[in-house]
C-alpha positions, 0 to 999 in steps of 0.5 A: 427241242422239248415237247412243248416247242414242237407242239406250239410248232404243231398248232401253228402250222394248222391253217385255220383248224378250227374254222368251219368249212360251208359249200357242197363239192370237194375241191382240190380232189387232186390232194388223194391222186397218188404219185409215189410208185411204191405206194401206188404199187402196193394199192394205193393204201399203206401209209406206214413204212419207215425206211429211207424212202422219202417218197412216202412223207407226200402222203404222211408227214409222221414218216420222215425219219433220220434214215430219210436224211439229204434223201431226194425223189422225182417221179412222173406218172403218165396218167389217163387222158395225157394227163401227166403227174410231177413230184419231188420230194427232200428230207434233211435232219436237224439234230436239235429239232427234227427230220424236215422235208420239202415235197412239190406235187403238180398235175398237167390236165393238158390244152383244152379247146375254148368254145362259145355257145355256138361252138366257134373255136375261140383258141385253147386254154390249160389246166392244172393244179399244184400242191408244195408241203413243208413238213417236220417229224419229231421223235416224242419217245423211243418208238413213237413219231409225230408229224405235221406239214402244211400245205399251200394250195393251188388251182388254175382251171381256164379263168378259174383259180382257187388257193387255199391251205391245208394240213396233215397230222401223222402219228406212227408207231413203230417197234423195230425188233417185231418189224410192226409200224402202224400209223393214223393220218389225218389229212387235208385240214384246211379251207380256201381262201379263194373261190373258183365261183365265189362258193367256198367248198370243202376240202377232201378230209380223210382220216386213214390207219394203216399197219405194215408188219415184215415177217421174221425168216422172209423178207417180205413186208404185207401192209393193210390199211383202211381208209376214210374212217370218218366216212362209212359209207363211200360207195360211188354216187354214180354206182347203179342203186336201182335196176329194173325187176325183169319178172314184176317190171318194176324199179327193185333198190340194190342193197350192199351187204355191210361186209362190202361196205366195209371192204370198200376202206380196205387196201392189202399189199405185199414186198417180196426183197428177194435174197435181201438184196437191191430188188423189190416185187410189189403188188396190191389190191384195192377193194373200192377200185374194184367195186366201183369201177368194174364191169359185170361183163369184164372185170380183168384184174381192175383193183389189183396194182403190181410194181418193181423196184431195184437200186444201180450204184447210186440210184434207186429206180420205181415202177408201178402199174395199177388197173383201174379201169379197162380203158386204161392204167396208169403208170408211175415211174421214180428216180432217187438219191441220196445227195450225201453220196456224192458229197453233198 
């Protein structure tokens, strides 16, 4: 497929790119919870790895690639609250137009108590949220990868429901003989098409970069990534700004230097493949985590993430723990396969 194809099929899965978005809070916030183990366990950030993981075209579209091919994924994410976490993803090539790939992300809040305003129980309601993205790569020129999906939308909160569309643009580099990949993503372009409260609110637009480089004589991969170049300042509105002056007794502002501002957009991590053989030791560390959700008295190791990952016969099995906050620390487990492999 020529260029110019794939760019009309580029423009018209953008829903509404152009449109202005009006309202004050973010909806569908649930599009940044992340499911994939090995993201998660690398600190949440690296979006540039090009390999056979389909897991990874949940976040950016430009890396699904041929190695990707009949690869499919499932994993669960046991989160805070009883909150569970569902993905699947699925990627086939085809020759004359490019790698496709298929993903469903869904988020089970749990039953909540109904109650009135006198506290009566008046039974139980449920909320979740769903997210299913089409997706296609392109290969524009020998080291260069284009990739768009669209995403439909979908929220049900008690009585309340929004649907929407939205899309990411990926644009990766890649050099295979320095093992450099480097990626830009442009994410959640889109709007609501309907309401919870009949207020049109934003999406969580986010524009990240994010570069991976494997070492020559080592097996290891080191990623670094920055997040929300759109947005310099993305410290935490609940994050204490004013605190008492204990000598003059009166309100003193907390200033951040601009160096923890800027940290704040990074997340490093590491792959150790030890011996190049089917066993994968991974860890992270995301400085916003770490910012915004430690305490003075405890920090632990909130912000850090550590994960395994290793092969059996024909299947491929992820774990990921990372701290965010000392009442608790998500855990994400996956499965995958290459349907090829059993004739498919």
């Amino acid at each position: 497929m020529s260029f110019k194809y794939f760019l009309f099929l580029f423009l018209f899965v953008l829903p509404e790119i152009v449109c202005s978005q009006n309202g004050g809070q973010k909806s569908f916030s649930f599009l940044n919870i992340e499911h994939s183990p090995r993201i998660e366990s690398l600190g949440g950030g690296p979006i540039s790895i090009i390999d056979d993981d389909v897991s990874m075209i949940q976040s950016n579209p430009s890396l699904l690639n041929s190695k990707m091919h009949n690869e499919v994924y499932f994993s669960f994410v046991d989160y805070f609250a009883d909150i569970n976490l569902f993905s699947f993803s699925f990627a086939h090539e085809f020759k004359e137009i490019g790698v496709f790939g298929l993903s469903l992300k869904s988020v089970s809040y749990g039953d909540f108590e109904r109650n009135d305003q006198t506290g009566s129980r008046n039974g139980l309601f449920n909320a979740n949220d769903q997210v299913i993205s089409f997706g296609l790569s392109k290969k524009l020129l020998n080291y260069i990868l284009l990739g768009v999906n669209f995403n439909i939308l979908n929220s049900n909160y008690e009585s309340y429901s929004s649907f929407g569309l939205a899309s990411n643009i990926g644009i990766t580099y890649f050099d295979e003989s320095k093992k450099l990949y480097s990626s830009i993503l442009i994410k959640n372009l889109g709007r609501q098409l309907s309401y919870y409260n009949y207020e049109q609110e934003k999406l969580p637009f986010e524009i990240q970069f994010a570069i991976t480089r494997e070492l020559k004589y080592l097996p290891f991969k080191y990623f670094l990534s920055y997040d929300n170049i759109n947005n310099f300042d993305i410290s935490s509105i609940y994050k204490l700004k004013v605190q008492t002056n204990l000598e003059s007794d009166s309100p003193q502002i907390i200033d951040e230097s601009i160096a923890k501002t800027l940290l704040r957009h990074v997340t490093i991590g590491g792959e150790l493949n030890p011996f190049r053989k089917s066993l994968f030791l991974r860890g992270g560390f995301n400085f916003q985590r770490r910012f915004d959700l430690t305490t003075d008295a405890y920090p632990a190791m909130i912000g850090f993430s550590w994960g395994i990952g290793f092969r059996v016969s024909k299947y491929f099995f992820d774990y990921s723990r990372s701290v965010y906050h000392l009442t608790g620390s998500p855990n994400n487990f996956s499965i995958a396969t290459n349907l090829s492999t059993f004739g498919l």
